[in-house]
DSSP file (Angstrom, degrees, kcal/mol; ACC not computed):
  #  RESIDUE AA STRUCTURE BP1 BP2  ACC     N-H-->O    O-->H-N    N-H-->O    O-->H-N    TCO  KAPPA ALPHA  PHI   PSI    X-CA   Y-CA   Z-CA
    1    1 A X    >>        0   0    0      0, 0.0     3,-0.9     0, 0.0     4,-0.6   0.000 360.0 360.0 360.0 -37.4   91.9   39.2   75.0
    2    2 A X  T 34  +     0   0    0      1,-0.2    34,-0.3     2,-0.2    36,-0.0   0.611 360.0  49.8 -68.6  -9.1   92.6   36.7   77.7
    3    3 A X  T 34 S+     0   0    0      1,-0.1    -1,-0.2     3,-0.1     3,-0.0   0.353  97.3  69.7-102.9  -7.4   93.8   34.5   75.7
    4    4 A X  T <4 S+     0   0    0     -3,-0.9     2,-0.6     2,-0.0    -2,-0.2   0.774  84.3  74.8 -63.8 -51.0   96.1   36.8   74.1
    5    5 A X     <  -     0   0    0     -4,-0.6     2,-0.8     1,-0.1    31,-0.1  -0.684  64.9-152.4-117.8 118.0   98.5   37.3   77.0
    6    6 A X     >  +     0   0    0     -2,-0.6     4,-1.7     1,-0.1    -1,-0.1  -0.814  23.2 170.3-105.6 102.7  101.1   34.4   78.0
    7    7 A X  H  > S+     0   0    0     -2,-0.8     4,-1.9    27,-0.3     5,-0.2   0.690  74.8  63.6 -81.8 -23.6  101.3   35.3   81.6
    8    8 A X  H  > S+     0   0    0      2,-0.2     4,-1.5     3,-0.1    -1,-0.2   0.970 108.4  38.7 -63.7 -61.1  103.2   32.1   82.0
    9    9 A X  H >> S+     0   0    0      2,-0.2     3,-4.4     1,-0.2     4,-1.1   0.941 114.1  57.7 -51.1 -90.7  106.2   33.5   79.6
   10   10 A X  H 3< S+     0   0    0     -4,-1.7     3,-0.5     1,-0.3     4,-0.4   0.440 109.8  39.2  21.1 -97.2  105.8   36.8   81.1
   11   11 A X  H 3< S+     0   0    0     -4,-1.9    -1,-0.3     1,-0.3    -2,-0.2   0.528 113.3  59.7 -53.2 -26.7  106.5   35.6   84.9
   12   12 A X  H X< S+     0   0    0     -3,-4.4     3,-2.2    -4,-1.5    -1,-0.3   0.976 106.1  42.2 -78.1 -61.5  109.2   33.2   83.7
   13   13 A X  T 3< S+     0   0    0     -4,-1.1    -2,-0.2    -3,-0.5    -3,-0.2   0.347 115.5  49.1 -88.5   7.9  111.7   35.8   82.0
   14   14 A X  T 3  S+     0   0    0     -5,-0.4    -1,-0.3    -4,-0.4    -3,-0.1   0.180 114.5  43.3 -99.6  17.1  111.4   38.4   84.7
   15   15 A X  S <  S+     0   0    0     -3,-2.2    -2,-0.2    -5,-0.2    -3,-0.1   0.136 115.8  51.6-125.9  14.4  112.0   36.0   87.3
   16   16 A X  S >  S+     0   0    0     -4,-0.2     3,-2.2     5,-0.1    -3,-0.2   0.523  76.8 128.7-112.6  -9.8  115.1   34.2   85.0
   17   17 A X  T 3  S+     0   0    0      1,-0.2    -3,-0.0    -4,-0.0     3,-0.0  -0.201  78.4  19.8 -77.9 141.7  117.3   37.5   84.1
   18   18 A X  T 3  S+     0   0    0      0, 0.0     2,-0.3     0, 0.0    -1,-0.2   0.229 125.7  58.4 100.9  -8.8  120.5   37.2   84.8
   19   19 A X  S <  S-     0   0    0     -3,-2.2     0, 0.0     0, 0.0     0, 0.0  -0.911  90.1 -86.1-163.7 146.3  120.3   33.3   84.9
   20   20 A X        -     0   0    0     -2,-0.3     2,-0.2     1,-0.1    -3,-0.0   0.160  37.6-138.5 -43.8 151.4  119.4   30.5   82.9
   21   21 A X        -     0   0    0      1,-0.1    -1,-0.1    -8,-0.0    -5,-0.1  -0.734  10.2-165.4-102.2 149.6  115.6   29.7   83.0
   22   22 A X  S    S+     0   0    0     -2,-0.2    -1,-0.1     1,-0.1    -2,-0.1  -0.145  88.4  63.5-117.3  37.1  115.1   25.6   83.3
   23   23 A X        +     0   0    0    -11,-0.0    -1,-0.1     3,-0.0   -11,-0.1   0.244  65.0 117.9-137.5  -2.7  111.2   26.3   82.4
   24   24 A X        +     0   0    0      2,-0.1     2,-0.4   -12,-0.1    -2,-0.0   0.514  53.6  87.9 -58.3 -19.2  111.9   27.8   78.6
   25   25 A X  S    S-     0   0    0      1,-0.0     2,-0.4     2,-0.0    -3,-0.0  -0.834  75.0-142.0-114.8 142.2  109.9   25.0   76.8
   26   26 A X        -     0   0    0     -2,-0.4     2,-0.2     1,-0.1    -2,-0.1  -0.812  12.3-143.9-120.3 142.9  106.2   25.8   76.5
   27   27 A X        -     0   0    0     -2,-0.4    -1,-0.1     2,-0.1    -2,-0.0  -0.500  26.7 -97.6 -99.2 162.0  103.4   23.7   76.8
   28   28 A X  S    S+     0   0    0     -2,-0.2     2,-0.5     1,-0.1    -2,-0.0   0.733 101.2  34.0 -48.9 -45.1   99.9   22.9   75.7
   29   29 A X  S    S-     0   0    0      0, 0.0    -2,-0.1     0, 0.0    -1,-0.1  -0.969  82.3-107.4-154.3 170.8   98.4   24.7   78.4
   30   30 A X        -     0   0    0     -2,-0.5     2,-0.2     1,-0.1     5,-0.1  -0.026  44.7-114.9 -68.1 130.8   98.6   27.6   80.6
   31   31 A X    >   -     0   0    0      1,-0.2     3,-1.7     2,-0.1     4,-0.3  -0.586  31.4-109.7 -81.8 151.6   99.7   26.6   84.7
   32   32 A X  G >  S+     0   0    0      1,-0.3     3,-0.8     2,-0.2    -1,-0.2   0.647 114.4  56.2 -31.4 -35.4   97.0   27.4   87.1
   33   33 A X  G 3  S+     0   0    0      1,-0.2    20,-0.6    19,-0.1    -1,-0.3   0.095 103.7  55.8-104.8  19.5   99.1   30.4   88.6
   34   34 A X  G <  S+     0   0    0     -3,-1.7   -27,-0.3    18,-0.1    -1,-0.2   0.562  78.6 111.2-131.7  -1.6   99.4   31.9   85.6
   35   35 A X    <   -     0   0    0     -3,-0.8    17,-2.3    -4,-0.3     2,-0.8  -0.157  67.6-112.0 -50.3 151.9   96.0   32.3   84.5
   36   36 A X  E     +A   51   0A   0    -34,-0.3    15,-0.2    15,-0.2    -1,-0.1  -0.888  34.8 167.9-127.1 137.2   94.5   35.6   84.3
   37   37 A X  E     +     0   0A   0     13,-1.9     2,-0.2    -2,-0.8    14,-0.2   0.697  67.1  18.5 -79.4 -57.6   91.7   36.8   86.5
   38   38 A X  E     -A   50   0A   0     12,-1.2    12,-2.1    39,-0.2     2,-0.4  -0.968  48.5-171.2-154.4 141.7   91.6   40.3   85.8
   39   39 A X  E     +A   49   0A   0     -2,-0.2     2,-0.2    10,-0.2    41,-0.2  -0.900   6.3 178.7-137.4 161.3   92.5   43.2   83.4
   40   40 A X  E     -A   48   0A   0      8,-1.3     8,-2.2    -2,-0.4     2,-0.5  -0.775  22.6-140.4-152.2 109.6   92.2   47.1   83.9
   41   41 A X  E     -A   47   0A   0     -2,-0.2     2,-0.7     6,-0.2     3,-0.3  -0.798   9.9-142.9 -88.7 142.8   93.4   49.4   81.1
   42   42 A X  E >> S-A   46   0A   0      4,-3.2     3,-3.3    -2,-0.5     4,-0.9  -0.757  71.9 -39.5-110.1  95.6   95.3   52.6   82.2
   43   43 A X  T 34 S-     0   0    0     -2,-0.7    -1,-0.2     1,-0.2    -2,-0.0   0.938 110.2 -63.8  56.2  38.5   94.4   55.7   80.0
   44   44 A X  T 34 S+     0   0    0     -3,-0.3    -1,-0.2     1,-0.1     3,-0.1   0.654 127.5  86.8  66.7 -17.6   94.5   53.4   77.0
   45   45 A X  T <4 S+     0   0    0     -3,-3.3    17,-0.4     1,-0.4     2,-0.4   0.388  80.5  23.9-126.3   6.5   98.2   52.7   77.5
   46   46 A X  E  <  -A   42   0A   0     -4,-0.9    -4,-3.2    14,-0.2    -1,-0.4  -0.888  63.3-134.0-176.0 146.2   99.1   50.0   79.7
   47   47 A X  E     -AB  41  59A   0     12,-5.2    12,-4.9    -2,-0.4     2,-0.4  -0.896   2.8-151.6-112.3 130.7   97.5   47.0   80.9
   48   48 A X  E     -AB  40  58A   0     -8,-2.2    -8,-1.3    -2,-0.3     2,-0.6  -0.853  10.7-172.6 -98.1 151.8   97.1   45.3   84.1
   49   49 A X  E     -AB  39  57A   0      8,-1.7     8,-2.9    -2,-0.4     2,-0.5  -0.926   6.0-160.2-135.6 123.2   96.8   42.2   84.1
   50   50 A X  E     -AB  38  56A   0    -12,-2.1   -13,-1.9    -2,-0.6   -12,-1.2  -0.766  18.4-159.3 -92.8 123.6   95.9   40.1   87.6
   51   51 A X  E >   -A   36   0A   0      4,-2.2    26,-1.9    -2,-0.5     3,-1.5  -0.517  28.8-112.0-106.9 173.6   96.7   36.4   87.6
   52   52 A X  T 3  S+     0   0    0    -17,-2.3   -18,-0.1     1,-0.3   -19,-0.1   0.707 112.8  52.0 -87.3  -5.3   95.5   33.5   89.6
   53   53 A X  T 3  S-     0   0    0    -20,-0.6    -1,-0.3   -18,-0.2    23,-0.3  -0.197 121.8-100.2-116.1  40.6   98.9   33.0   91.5
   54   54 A X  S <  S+     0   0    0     -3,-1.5    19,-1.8    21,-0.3    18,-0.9   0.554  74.3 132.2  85.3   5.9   99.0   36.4   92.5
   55   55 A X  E     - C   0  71A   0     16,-0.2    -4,-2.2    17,-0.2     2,-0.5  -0.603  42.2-141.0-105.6 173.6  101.1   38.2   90.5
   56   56 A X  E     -BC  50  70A   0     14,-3.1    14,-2.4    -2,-0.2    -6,-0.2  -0.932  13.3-169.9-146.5 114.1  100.6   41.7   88.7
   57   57 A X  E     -BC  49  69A   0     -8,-2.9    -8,-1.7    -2,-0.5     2,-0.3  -0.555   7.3-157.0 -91.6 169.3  101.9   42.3   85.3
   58   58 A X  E     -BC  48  68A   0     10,-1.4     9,-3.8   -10,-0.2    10,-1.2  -0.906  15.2-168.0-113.4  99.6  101.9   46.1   83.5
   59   59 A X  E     -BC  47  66A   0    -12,-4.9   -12,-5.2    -2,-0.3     2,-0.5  -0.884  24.0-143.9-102.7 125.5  102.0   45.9   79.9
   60   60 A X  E >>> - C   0  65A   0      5,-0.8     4,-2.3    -2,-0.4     3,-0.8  -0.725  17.4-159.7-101.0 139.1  102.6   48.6   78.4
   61   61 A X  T 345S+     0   0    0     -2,-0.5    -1,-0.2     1,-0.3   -15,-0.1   0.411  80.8  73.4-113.3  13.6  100.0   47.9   74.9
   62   62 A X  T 345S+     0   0    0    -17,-0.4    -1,-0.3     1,-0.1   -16,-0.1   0.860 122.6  16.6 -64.4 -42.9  101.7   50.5   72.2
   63   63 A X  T <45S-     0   0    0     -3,-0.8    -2,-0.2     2,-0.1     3,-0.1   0.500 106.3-123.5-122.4 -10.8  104.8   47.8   72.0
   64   64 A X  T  <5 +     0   0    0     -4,-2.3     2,-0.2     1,-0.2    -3,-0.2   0.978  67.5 143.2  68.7  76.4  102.7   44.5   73.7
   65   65 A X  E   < -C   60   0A   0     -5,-0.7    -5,-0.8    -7,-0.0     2,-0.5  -0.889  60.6-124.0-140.7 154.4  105.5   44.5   76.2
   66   66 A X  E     -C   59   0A   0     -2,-0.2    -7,-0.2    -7,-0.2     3,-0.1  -0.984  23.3-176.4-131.2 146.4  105.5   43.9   79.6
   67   67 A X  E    S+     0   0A   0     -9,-3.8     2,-0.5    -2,-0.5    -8,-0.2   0.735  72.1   7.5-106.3 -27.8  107.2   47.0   81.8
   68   68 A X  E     -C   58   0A   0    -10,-1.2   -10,-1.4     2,-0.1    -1,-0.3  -0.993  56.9-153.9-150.0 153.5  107.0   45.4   85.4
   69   69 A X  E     -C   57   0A   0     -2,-0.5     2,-0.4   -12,-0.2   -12,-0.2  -0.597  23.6-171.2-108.5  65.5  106.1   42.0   86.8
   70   70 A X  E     -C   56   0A   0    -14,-2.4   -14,-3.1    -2,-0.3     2,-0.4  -0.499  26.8 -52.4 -65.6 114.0  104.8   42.3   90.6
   71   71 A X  E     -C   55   0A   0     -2,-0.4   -16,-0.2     1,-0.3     2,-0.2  -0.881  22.3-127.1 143.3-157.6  104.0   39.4   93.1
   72   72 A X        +     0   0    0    -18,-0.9    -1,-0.3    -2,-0.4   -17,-0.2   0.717  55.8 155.8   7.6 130.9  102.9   37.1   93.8
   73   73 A X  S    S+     0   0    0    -19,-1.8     2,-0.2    -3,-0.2   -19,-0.1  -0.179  71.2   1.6-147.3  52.1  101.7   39.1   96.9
   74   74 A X  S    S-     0   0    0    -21,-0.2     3,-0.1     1,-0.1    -2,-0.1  -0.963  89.1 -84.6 160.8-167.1   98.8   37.0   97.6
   75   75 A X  S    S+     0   0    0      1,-0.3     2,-0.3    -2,-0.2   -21,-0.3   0.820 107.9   3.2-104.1 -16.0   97.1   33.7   96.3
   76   76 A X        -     0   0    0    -23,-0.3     2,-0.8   -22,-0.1    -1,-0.3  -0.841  65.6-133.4-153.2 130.5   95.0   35.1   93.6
   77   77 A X        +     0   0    0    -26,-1.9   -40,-0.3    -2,-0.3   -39,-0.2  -0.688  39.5 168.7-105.2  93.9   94.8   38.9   92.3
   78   78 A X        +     0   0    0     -2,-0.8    -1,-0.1     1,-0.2     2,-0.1   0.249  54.2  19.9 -62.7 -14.3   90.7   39.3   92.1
   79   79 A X        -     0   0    0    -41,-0.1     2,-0.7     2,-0.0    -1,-0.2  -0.822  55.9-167.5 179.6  92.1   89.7   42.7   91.6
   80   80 A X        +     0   0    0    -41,-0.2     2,-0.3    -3,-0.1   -32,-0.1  -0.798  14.7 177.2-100.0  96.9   91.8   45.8   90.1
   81   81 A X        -     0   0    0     -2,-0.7     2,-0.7   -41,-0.0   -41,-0.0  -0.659  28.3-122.4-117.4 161.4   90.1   49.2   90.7
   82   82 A X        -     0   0    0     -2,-0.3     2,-0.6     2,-0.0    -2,-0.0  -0.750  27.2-148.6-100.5 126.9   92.0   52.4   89.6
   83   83 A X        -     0   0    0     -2,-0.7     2,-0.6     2,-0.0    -1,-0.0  -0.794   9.3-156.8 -82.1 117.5   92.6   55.0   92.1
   84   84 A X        -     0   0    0     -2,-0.6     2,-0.4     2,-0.0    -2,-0.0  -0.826  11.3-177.8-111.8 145.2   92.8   58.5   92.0
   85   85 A X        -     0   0    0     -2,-0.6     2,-0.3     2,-0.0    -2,-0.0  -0.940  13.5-154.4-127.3 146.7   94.8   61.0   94.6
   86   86 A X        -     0   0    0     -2,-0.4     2,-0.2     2,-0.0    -2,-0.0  -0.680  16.3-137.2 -99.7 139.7   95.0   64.6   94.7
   87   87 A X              0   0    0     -2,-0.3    -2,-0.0     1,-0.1     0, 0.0  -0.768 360.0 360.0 -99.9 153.6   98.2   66.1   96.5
   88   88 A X              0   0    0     -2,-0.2    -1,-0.1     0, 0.0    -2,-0.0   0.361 360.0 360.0-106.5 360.0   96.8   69.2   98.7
């Protein structure tokens, strides 16, 4: 599964729209900040996926798509636990 998910691609074309990417040609193997660390599936319908430079993808896994790209907001994303909160 981990091997599945090009976190690299991902994190490049949400951080190129709207201007040309100079990073488009892909290489033999995956950079260190783009590995992935950690997965959690959500109800069966979207994946998170925690990387080693800190970012946090949502992929949503009906269309293998990815719906938001978060981070880097730290140096590696370790641990993904699912919350639930009741409004009173």
């Amino acid at each position: 599964m981990v091997d599945c998910i090009d976190c690299a691609q991902i994190i490049r074309q949400s951080s190129s729209r709207g201007r040309p990417s100079q990073q488009d040609h892909p290489t033999d193997s995956t950079p260190a900040w783009a590995q992935v660390k950690t997965l959690l599936v959500q109800s069966l319908v979207c994946l998170w996926v925690g990387t080693r430079g800190g970012h946090m993808i949502l992929v949503e896994l009906s269309k293998n798509q990815a719906l938001q790209v978060l981070g880097p907001h730290c140096q590696s994303v370790r641990c993904i636990v699912p919350s639930n909160s009741e409004s009173t």
